[in-house]
C-alpha positions, -999 to 999 in steps of 0.1 A, spaced: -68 -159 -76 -40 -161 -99 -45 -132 -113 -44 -112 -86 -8 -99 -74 9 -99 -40 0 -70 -21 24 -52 8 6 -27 25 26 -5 45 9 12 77 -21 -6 91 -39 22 112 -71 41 112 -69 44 75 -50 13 67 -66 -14 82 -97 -13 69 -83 -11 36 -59 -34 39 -85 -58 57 -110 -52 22 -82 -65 0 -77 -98 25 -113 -102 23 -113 -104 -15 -94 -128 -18 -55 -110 -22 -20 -122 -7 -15 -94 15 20 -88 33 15 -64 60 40 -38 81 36 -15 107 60 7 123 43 -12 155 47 -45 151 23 -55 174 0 -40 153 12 -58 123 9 -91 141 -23 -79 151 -35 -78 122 -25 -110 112 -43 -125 140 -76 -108 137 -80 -106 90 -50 -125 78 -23 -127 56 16 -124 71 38 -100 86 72 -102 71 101 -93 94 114 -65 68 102 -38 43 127 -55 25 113 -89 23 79 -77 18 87 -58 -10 106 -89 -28 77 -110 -24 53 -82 -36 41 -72 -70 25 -42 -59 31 -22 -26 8 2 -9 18 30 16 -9 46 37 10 66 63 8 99 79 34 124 64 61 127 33 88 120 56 75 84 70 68 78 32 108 85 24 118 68 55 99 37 48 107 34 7 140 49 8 156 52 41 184 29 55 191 -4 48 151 -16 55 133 -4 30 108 -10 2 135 3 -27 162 -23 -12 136 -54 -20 116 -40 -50 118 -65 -80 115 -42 -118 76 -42 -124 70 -38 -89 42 -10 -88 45 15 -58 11 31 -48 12 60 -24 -18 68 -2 -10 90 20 -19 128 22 18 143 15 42 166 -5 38 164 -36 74 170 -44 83 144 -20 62 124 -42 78 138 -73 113 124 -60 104 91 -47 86 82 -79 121 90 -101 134 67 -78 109 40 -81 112 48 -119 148 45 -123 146 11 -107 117 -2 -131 93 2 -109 60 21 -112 49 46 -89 9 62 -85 2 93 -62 -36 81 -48 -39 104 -17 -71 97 2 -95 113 21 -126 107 47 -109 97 77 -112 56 87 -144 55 85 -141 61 45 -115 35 43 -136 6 62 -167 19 39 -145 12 8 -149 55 -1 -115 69 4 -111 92 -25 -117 86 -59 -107 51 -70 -130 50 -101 -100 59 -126 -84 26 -111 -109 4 -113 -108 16 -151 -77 7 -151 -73 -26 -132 -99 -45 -116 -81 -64 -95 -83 -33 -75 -122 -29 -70 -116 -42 -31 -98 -9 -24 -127 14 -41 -163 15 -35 -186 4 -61 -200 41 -66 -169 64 -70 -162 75 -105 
């Protein structure tokens, strides 16, 4: 496992749960938030891993962070807004992988952002609704796998 980095995954409904519940499974250090923190803790309970009380601690004790939330402006919020927020804890290296269905310009700007602090940023937008995400199918994750196979738990075995 010690080749496999720390994972924050932030927003752990319909869609991110199951996937954040795959990467548990194989084996990952998953750091979770939610903008619910019931549900966080929830989660927690139920798959594992911890619930940090910040965006800002989980991103310090991440190597990669996921977001997997439902518009461009939680996305901002969440990386860039405020004092709590992924771009106040991110470490250089720290790869940024963005999952939700947004604006692409939003995108655009948040990954100059993410790139001017060393960090690394991926636009992966996904598709199929929860039951794509528990099935391992949410969009094409084939060109990551290519890329990193630390990854497979996020992609099913077929795509790409």
């Amino acid at each position: 496992m010690a080749d496999r980095p720390t994972v924050g995954f932030v927003g752990v409904g319909n869609m991110g749960w199951p996937m954040a519940s795959c990467l548990v499974k194989a084996g990952f250090a998953v750091q979770v938030n939610d903008a619910r923190r019931e549900v966080a803790h929830n989660f927690v309970q139920q798959i594992g891993g911890t619930a940090p009380d910040t965006l800002k601690q989980l991103a310090a004790a991440s190597n990669v962070v996921i977001t997997m939330l439902p518009t461009s402006a939680i996305v901002e919020h969440v990386l860039a807004s405020g004092d709590d927020n992924v771009l106040a804890g991110m470490k250089p290296g720290t790869v940024v992988i963005e999952m939700s269905s947004g604006v692409p310009s939003t995108t655009q700007v948040l990954a100059e952002r993410v790139m001017e602090l060393g960090g690394h940023m991926i636009d992966a937008p996904v598709s199929g609704g929860r039951a794509a995400g528990k099935d391992r199918r949410a969009g094409d994750h084939g060109w990551w796998r290519r890329r990193d196979h630390r990854f497979r738990a996020v992609g099913a075995a077929g795509n790409g």
